[in-house]
MIMI-27819 format. One record per residue (C-alpha): x, y, z; residue number from 1. Coordinates in pm, 1 decimal. Example, Ala and Ser with C-alpha at 12.3 -4.5 7.8 and 13.67 -1.06 7.14 Angstrom:
+----------+----------+----------+------+
!        X !        Y !        Z ! gulo !
+----------+----------+----------+------+
!   1230.0 !   -450.0 !    780.0 !    1 !
!   1367.0 !   -106.0 !    714.0 !    2 !
+----------+----------+----------+------+
***
This chain:
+----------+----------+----------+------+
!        X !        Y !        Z ! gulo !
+----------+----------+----------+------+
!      0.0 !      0.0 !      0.0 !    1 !
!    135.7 !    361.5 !    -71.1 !    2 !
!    147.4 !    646.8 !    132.7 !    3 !
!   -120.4 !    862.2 !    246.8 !    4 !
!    -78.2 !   1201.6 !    411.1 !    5 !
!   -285.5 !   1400.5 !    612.1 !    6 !
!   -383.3 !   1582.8 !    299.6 !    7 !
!   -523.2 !   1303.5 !    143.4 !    8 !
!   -685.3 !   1206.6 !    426.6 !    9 !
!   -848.1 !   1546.9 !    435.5 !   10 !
!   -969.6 !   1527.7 !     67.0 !   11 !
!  -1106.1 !   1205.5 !    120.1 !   12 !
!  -1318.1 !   1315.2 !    405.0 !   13 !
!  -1469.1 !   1641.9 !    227.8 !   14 !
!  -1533.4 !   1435.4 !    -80.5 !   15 !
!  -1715.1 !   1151.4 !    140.9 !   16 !
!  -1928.6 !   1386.8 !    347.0 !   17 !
!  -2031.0 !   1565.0 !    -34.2 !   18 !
!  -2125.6 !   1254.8 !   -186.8 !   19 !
!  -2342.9 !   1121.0 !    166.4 !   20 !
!  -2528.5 !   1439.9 !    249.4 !   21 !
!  -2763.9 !   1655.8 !     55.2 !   22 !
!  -2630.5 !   1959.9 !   -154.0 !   23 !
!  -2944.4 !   2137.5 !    -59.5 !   24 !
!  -3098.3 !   2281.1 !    270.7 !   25 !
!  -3350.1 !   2086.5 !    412.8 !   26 !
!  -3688.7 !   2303.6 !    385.4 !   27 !
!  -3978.6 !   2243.1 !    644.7 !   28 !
!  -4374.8 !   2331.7 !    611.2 !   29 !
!  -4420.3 !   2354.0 !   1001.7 !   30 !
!  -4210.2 !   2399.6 !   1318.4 !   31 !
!  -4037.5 !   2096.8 !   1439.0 !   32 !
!  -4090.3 !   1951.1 !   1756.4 !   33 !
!  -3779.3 !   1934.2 !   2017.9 !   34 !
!  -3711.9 !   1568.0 !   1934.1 !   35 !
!  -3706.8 !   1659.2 !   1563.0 !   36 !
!  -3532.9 !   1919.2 !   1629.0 !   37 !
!  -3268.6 !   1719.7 !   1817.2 !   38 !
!  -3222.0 !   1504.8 !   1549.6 !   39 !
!  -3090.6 !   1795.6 !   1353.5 !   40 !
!  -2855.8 !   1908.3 !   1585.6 !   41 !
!  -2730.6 !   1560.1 !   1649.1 !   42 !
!  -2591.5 !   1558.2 !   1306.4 !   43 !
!  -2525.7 !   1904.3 !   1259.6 !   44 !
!  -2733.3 !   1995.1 !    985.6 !   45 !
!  -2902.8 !   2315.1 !    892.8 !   46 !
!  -3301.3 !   2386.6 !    810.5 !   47 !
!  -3497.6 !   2626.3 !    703.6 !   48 !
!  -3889.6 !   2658.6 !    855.3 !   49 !
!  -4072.3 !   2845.2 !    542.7 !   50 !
!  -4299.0 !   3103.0 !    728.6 !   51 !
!  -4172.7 !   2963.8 !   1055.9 !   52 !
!  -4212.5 !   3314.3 !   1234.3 !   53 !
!  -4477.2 !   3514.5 !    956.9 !   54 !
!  -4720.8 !   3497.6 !   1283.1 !   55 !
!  -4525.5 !   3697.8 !   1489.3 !   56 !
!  -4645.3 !   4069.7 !   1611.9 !   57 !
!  -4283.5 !   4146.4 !   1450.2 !   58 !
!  -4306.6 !   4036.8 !   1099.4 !   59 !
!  -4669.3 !   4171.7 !   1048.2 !   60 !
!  -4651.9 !   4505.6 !   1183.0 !   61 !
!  -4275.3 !   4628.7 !   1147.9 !   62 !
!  -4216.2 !   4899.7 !    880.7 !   63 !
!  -4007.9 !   5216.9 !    838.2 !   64 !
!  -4296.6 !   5415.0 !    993.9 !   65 !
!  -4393.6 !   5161.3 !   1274.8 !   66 !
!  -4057.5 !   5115.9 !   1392.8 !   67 !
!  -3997.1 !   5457.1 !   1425.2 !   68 !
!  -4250.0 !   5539.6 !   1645.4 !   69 !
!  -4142.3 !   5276.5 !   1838.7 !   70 !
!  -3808.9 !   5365.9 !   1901.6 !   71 !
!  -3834.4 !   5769.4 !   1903.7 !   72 !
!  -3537.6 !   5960.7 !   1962.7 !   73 !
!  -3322.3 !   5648.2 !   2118.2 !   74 !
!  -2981.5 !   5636.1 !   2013.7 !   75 !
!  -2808.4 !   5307.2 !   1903.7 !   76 !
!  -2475.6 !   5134.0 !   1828.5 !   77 !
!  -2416.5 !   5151.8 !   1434.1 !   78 !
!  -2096.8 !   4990.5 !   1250.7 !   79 !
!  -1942.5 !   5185.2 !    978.3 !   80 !
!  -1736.5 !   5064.0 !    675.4 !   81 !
!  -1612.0 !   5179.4 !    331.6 !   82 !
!  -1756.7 !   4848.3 !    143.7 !   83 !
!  -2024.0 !   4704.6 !    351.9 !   84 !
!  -1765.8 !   4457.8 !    475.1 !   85 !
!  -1733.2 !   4517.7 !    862.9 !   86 !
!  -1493.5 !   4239.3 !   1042.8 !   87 !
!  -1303.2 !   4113.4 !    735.3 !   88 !
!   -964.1 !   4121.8 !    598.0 !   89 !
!   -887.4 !   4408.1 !    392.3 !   90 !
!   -553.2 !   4544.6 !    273.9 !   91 !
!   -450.6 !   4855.1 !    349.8 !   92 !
!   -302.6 !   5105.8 !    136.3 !   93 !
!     54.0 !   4985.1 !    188.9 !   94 !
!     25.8 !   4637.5 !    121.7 !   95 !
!    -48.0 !   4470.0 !    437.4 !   96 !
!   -332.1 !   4231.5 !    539.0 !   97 !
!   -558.1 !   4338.3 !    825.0 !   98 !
!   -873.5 !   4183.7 !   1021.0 !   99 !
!  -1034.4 !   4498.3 !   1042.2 !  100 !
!  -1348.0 !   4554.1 !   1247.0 !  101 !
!  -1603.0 !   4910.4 !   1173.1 !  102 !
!  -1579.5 !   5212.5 !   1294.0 !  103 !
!  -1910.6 !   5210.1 !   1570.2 !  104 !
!  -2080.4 !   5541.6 !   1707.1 !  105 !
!  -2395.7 !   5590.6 !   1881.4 !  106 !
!  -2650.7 !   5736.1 !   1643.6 !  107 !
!  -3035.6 !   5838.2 !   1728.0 !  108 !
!  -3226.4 !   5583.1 !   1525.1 !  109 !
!  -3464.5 !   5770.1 !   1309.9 !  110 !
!  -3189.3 !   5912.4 !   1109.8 !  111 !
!  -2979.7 !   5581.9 !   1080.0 !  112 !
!  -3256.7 !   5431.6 !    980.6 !  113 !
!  -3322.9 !   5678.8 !    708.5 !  114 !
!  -2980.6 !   5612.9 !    635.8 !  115 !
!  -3060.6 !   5271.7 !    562.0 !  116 !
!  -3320.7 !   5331.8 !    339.3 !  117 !
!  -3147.2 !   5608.6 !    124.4 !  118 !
!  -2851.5 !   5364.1 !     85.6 !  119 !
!  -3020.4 !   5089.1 !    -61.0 !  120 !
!  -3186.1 !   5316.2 !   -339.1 !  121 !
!  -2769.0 !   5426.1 !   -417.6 !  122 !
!  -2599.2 !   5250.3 !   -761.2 !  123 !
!  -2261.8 !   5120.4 !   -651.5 !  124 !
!  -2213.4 !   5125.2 !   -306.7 !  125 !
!  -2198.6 !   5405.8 !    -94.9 !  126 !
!  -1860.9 !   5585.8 !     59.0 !  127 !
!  -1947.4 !   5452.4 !    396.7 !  128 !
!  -2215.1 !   5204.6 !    501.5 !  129 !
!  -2401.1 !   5196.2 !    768.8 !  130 !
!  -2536.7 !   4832.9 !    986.4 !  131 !
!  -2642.8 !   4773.2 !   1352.5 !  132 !
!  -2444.4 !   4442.5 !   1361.2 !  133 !
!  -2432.9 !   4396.1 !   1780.4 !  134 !
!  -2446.9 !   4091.0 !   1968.2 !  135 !
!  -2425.0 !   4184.5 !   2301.2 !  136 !
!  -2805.7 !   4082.7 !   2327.1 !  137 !
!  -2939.1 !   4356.0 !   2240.5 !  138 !
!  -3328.3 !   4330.9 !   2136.8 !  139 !
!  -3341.9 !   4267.5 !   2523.4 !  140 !
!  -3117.6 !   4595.3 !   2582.0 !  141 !
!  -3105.6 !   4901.1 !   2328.3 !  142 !
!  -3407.2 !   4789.7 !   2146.8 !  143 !
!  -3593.0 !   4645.7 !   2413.1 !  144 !
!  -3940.1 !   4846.1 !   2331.9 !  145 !
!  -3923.2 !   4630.7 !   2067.2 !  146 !
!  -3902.2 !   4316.1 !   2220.8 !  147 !
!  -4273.3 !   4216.2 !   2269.2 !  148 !
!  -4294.2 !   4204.2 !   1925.6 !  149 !
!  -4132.6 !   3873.3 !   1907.6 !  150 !
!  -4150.8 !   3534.7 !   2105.4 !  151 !
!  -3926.9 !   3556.9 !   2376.9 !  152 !
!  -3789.4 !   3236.6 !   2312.0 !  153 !
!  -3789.0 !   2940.9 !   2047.5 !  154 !
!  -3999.4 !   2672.1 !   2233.4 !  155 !
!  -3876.8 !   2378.3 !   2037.4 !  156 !
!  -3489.2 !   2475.0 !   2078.1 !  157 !
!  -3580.0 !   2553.9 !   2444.6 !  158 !
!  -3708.9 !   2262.2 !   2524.9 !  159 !
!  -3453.7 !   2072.1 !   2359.2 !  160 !
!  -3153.8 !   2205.3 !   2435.4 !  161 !
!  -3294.4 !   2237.2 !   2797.5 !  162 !
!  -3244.4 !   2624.1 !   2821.1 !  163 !
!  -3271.6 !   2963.5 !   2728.8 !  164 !
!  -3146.8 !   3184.9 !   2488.5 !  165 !
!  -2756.7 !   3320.2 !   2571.6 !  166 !
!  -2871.3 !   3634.0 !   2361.4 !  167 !
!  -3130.4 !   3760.2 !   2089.1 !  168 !
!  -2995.1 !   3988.3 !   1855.7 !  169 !
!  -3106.0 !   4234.7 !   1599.7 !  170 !
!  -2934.4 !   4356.2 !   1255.1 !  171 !
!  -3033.7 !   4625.1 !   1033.5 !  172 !
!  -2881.5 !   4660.4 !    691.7 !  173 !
!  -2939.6 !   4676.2 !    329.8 !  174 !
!  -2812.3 !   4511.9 !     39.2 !  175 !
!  -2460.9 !   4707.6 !     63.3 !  176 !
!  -2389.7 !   4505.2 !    348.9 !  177 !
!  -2169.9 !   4213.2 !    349.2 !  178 !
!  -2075.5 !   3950.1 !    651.7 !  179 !
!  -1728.9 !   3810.3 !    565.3 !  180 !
!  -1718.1 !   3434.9 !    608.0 !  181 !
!  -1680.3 !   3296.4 !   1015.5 !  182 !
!  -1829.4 !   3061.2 !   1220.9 !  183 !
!  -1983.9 !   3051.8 !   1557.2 !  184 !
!  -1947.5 !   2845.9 !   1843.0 !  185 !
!  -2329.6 !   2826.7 !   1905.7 !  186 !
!  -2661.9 !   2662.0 !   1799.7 !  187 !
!  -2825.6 !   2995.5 !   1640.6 !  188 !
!  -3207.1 !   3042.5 !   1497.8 !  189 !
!  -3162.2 !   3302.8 !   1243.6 !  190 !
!  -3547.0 !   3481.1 !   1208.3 !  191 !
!  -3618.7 !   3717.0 !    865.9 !  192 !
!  -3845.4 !   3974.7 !    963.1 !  193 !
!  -3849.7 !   4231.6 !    671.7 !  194 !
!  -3665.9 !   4135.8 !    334.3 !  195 !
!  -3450.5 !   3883.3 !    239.1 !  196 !
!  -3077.3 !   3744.7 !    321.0 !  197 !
!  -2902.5 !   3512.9 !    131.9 !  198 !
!  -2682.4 !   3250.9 !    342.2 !  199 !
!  -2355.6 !   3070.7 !    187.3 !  200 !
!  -2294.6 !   2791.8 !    420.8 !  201 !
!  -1979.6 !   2553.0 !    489.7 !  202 !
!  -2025.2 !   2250.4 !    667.6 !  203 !
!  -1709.5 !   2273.8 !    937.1 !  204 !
!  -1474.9 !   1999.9 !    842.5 !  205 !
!  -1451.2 !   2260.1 !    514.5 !  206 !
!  -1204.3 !   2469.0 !    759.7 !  207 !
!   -935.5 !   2341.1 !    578.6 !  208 !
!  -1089.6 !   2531.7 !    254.0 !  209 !
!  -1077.1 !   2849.6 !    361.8 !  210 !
!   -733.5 !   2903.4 !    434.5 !  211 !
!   -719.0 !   3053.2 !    784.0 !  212 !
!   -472.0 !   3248.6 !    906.5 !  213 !
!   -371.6 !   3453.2 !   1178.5 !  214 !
!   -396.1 !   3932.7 !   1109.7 !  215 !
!   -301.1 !   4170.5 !   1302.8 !  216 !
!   -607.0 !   4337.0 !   1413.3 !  217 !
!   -696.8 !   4731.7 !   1286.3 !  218 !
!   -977.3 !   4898.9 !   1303.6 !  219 !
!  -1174.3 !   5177.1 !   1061.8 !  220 !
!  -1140.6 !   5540.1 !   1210.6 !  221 !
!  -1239.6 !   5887.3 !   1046.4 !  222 !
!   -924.5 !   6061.0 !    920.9 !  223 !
!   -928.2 !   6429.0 !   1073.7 !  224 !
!   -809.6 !   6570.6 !    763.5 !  225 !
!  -1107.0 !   6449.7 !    495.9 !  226 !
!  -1299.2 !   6309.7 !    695.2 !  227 !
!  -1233.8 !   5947.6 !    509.0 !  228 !
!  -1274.6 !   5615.4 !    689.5 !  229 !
!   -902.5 !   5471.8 !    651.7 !  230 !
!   -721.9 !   5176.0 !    830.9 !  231 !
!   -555.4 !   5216.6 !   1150.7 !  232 !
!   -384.5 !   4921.0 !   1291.6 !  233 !
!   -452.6 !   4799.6 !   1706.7 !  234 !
!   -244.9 !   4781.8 !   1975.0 !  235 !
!     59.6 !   4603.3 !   1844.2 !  236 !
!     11.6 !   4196.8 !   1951.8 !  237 !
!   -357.9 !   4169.8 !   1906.8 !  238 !
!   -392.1 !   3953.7 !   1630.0 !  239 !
!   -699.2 !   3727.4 !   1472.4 !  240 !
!   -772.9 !   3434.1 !   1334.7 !  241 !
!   -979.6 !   3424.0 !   1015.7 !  242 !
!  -1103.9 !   3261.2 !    682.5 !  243 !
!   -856.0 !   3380.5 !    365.4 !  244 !
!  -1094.9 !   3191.9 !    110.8 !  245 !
!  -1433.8 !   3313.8 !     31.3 !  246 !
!  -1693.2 !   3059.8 !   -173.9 !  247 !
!  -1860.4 !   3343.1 !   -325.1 !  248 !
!  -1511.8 !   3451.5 !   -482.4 !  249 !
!  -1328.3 !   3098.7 !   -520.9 !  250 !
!  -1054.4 !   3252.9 !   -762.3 !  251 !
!   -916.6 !   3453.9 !   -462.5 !  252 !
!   -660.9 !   3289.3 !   -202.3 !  253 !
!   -793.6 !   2956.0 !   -289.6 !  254 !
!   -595.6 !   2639.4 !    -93.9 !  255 !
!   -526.9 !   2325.7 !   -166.6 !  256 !
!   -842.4 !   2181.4 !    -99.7 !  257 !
!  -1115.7 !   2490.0 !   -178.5 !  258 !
!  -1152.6 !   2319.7 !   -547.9 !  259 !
!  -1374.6 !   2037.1 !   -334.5 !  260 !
!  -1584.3 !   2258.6 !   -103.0 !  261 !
!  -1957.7 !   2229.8 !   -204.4 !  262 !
!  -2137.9 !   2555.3 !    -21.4 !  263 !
!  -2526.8 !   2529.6 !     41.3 !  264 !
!  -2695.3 !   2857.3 !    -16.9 !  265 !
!  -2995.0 !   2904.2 !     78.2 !  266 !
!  -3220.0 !   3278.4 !     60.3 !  267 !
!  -3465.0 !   3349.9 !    334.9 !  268 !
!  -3767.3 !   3554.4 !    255.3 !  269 !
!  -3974.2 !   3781.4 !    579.3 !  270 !
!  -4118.5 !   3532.4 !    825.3 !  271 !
!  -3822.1 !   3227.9 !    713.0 !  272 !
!  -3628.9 !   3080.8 !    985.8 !  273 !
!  -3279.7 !   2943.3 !    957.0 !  274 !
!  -3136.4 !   2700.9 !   1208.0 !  275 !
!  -2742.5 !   2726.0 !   1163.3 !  276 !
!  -2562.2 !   2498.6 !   1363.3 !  277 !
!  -2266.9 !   2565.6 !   1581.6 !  278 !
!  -1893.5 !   2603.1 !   1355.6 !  279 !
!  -2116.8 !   2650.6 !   1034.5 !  280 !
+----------+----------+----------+------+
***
């Protein structure tokens, strides 16, 4: 018998899992219930529930107007970035790689929010562009008056997981916003409440497809001269680990092994749920 490496070994398992599991997200009619739901997470699949939160307060009454009213003159946390692309690698204007995370202010919402709006109508994408992109919980802290609006928890997950949510988290955004390729560490319920988002998702033994590596971490800041966002690099020794390859642009940084990743993409329409399990 020859050889094998690690490599090979590698290829062989990407190329199994491809050939044994769907190339599709599996698409459900109705909520699961916990067991079904645990039988998902067991093997660490995704789903989407078509219309699995169009009943909610949230997804029926929410517009431009409603929300608003609702939040009045209350100022939030928004990210800002030259291209949309807030906590991704970018290279600077003398050559070297960064992980660079947005510039974030506090901002009363009716005016971000117009923001938003005026964006989206913009051909090409905008100087700077504006997203509320926290998760530090916070439809339960600096959009809590929104809350009520949706169900405090996801009963089937609940029950199944056998507790409660860490955190529920909001985003606004528009088409000019981009999130660069990661992965979390948690079970998370993504819910669509107005418009759509389109999902590219890696199943995690693709890690060695994207080519991580460690930045140095930087951050966007206004320039006092122009005004500009431009690059400005952290305290010297923080540095980042982070996804080099992107599926959506394969001819860019690709590795060894990115020729054999299969993505699943999947588009969620208002009142879709996604269920994205952990390291997706």
């Amino acid at each position: 018998m020859g050889k094998h490496t690690i490599g090979d070994a590698i290829s062989s398992l990407i190329t199994s899992y491809g050939e044994f599991n769907s190339q599709s997200v599996d698409e459900l009619a109705e909520e699961p219930s916990a067991l079904e739901f645990m039988r998902y997470v067991a093997v660490n699949r995704p789903f989407v529930i078509r219309g699995g939160c169009s009943r909610w307060t949230a997804t029926q009454k929410w517009s431009a107007r409603y929300l608003e009213d609702r939040m009045g003159s209350a100022r939030v946390n928004v990210a800002i970035t030259p291209h949309g692309n807030a906590d991704a690698v970018v290279t600077s204007g003398t050559g070297v790689e960064y992980f660079v995370k947005p510039l974030e202010v506090q901002e009363p919402f009716i005016p971000f929010l117009n923001d938003i709006r005026k964006q989206e109508t913009m051909h090409g994408c905008p100087e700077s562009v504006k997203y509320a992109q926290t998760q530090n919980d916070n439809l339960r802290g600096e959009y809590l008056t929104l809350f009520g609006d949706v169900e405090k928890d996801i009963a089937w997950a609940r029950i199944a997981l056998q507790k409660e949510p860490d955190a529920i988290n909001m985003w606004i955004g528009n088409s000019k916003s981009v999130t660069a390729l990661h992965k979390d560490n948690y079970e998370n319920i993504y819910c669509q409440i107005i418009g759509n988002k389109h999902f590219t998702l890696l199943p995690p033994h693709e890690v060695a497809c994207v080519g991580e590596r460690t930045f140095r971490s930087a951050t966007y800041v206004r320039d006092r001269g122009d005004g500009k966002l431009r690059i400005e690099e952290d305290e010297k020794g923080q540095e980042v680990p982070f996804p080099t390859w992107d599926p959506d642009h394969p001819e860019v940084r690709p590795t060894e092994l990115s020729h054999l990743s299969k993505p699943l993409r999947v588009k969620l329409n208002a009142g879709d749920m996604l269920y994205l399990p952990a390291l997706w």
